[in-house]
N, C-alpha and C positions, 0 to 999 in steps of 0.2 A: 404504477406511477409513483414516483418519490415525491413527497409533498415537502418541503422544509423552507424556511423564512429566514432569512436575517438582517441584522445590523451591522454593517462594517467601515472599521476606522481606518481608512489611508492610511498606509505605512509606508516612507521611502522601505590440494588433488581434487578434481573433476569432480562434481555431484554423480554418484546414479540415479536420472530421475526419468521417470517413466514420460511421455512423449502427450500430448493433448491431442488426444482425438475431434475433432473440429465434426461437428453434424449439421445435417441440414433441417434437424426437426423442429418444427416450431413451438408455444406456447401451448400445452395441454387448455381443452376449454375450460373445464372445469379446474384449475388451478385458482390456488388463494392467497392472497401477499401472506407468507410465512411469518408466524410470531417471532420466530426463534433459530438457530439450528436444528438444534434439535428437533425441532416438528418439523423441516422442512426434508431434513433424513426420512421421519418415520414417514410422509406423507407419499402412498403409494402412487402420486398424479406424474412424482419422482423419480428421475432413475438416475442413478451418479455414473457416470461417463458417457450419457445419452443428454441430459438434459443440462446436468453440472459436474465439475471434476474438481477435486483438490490436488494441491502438490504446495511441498515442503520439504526443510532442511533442518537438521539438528546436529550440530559439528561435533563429532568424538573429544570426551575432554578426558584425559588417560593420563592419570596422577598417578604412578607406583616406585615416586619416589622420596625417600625422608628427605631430602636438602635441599633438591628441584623442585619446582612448582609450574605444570600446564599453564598454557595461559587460560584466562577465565575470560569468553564472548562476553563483552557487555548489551550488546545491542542485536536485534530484533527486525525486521521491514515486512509488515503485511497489508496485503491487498484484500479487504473482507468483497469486494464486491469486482472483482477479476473477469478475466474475457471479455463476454460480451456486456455484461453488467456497465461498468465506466470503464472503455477501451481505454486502453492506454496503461492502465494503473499496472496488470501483471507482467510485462516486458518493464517497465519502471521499476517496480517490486526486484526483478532478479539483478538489473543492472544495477542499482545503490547498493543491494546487499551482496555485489560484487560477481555476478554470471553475465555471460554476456548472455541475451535473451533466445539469440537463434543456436547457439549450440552448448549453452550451460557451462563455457571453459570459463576457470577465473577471469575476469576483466576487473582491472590488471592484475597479469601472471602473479605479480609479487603481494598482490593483496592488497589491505584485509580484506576478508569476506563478514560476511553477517549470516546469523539465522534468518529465511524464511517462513511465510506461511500465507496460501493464498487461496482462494476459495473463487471458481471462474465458472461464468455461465457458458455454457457450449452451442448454444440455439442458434439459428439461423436468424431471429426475432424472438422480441418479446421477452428479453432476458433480463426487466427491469422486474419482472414476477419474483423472481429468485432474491430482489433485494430485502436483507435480513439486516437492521437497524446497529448501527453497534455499540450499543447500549445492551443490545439482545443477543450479539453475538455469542456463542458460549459453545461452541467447536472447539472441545478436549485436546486437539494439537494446539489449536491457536491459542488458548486459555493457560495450557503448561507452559510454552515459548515463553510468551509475555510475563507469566508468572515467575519466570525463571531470568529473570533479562533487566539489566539498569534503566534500558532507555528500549523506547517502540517507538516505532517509526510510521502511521498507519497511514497509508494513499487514498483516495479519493477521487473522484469528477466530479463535477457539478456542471450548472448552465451558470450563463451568467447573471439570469434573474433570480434563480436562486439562490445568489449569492448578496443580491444588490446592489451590482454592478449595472455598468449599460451596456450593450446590447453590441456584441463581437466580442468584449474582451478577455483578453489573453492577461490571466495572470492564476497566483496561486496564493490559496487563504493557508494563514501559521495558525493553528490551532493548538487544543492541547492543553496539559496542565501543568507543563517543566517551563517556567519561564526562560529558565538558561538554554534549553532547545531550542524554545523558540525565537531566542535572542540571537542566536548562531545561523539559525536557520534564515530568518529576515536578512541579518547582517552578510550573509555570501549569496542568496537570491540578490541582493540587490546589489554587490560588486559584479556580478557576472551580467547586469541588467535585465532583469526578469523583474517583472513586474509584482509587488509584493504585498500583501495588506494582511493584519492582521484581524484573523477571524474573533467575532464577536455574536452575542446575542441566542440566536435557537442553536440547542447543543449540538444538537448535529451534522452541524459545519465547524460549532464552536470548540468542539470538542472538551466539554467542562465537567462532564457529568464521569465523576469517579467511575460508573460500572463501564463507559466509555473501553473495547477492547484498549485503546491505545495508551490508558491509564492502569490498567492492572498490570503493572511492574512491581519489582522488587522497593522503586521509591514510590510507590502508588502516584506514578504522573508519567506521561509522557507526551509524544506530540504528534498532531493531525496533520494531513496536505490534503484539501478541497483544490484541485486543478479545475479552471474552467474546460469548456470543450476547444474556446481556439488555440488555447498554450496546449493541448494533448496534439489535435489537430496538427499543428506547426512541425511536432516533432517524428512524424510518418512523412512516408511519401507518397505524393498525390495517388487516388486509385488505389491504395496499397492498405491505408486503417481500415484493417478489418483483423478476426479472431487468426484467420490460416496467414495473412503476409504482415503483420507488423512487424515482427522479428527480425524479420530479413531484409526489412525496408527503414530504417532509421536513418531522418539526418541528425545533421551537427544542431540543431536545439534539443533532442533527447538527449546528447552527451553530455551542453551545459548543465541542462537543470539537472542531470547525475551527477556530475561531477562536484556544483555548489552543495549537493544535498550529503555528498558523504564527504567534503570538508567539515559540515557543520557536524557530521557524525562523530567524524575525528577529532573535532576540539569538545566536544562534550565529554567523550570517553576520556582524551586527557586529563582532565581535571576530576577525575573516579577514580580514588583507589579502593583496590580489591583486597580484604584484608586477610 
């Protein structure tokens, strides 16, 4: 059970990636909310493509030349709590950072794409055990990415009570510590009409606390999305949110809030130069 509190202020070429095995197994009894990564690897109650699976992307950057220069990925999108954890976030995850979710091709062909990095529970239930705080996070892909990256992008679910909201709604907390992310970020959620508030108060939702994965960038900040369950809900189709059909079952509010979310990626990265 995820326990968290807050206060919030109204605000208007192809990956090769290996394929999620989807199970039916449920919560070990003996299972214990995980401190860390790390202890939830070594914890033998565990089994990674049985219980949980990671996947990720690191884009070739192949400079060998004196006058040219690759281009340099600013940006990052990771899902610390994927699959069954907070549905929704790993299909979101692939599609901002530019795959389409059911078959990995660029969406859109022309780009850009992003780095990923996602961490998903595979259970049939009970795949809130697996949730690792992310403050705690400290999974060596996801800690290099981010270490290596202008700007992180990091996803989230929540309920609406733990956000401070009332009770249905549909909307998505700015967290974070890149003001101008999250400036970006508010300012195209709420052109597209997505309901928008900036996250405040217990870290994390708020996403304030430097060891925060979404803050270990290259400018030590970046920024959080706390979705509630109706704004995920909204963007599946009916009977279809689950770990094996969300992919393949997307409407048109998954596109919007992909779409506002990698405008805002795009004018952040504008305004970086890479020296």
């Amino acid at each position: 059970m995820i326990r968290r509190r807050t206060l919030l202020t109204a605000l208007a070429t192809t990956p090769v990636l290996s394929g999620v095995a989807v199970t039916t197994t449920a919560t070990p009894a003996a299972a214990a909310e995980p401190a860390s990564n790390t202890d939830l690897y070594a914890d033998p109650t565990w089994t990674e493509g049985v219980h949980w699976g990671r996947r990720s992307r690191r884009h070739l950057i192949d400079d060998q030349s004196r006058t040219d220069r690759a281009p340099f990925l600013r940006s990052t999108v990771i899902a610390p709590h994927g699959g069954g954890i907070e549905g929704g976030t790993s299909e979101l995850c692939l599609a901002i950072a530019g795959y389409d979710p059911a078959d990995l091709a660029p969406t859109p062909a022309a780009g850009p794409v992003h780095d990923f990095w996602m961490f998903e529970g595979l259970m049939s239930s009970g795949n809130g055990a697996l949730h690792v705080t992310s403050t705690h996070c400290d999974d060596t892909i996801a800690r290099s990415l981010c270490a290596g990256s202008l700007n992180v992008l990091s996803l989230h679910g929540c309920k609406p009570e733990q956000a401070g909201l009332e009770p249905g709604a549909a909307a998505v907390l700015v967290g974070g510590l890149n003001p101008t992310f999250r400036q970006y970020l508010m300012e195209e959620f709420t052109a597209a009409g997505i309901r928008a508030v900036t996250a405040s108060g217990e870290e994390e939702i708020a996403g304030i606390d430097p060891d925060n994965i979404c803050n270990r960038t290259l400018l030590g900040m970046g920024a959080q999305l706390e979705m509630t369950t109706a704004l995920r809900t909204a963007m599946f189709a009916p009977g279809k949110n689950t770990i094996a059909d969300r992919a393949t079952n997307l409407l048109p509010p998954f596109w919007t809030f992909t779409a506002a979310t990698r405008r805002a990626i795009d004018r952040v990265e504008a305004g970086q130069t890479v020296l």
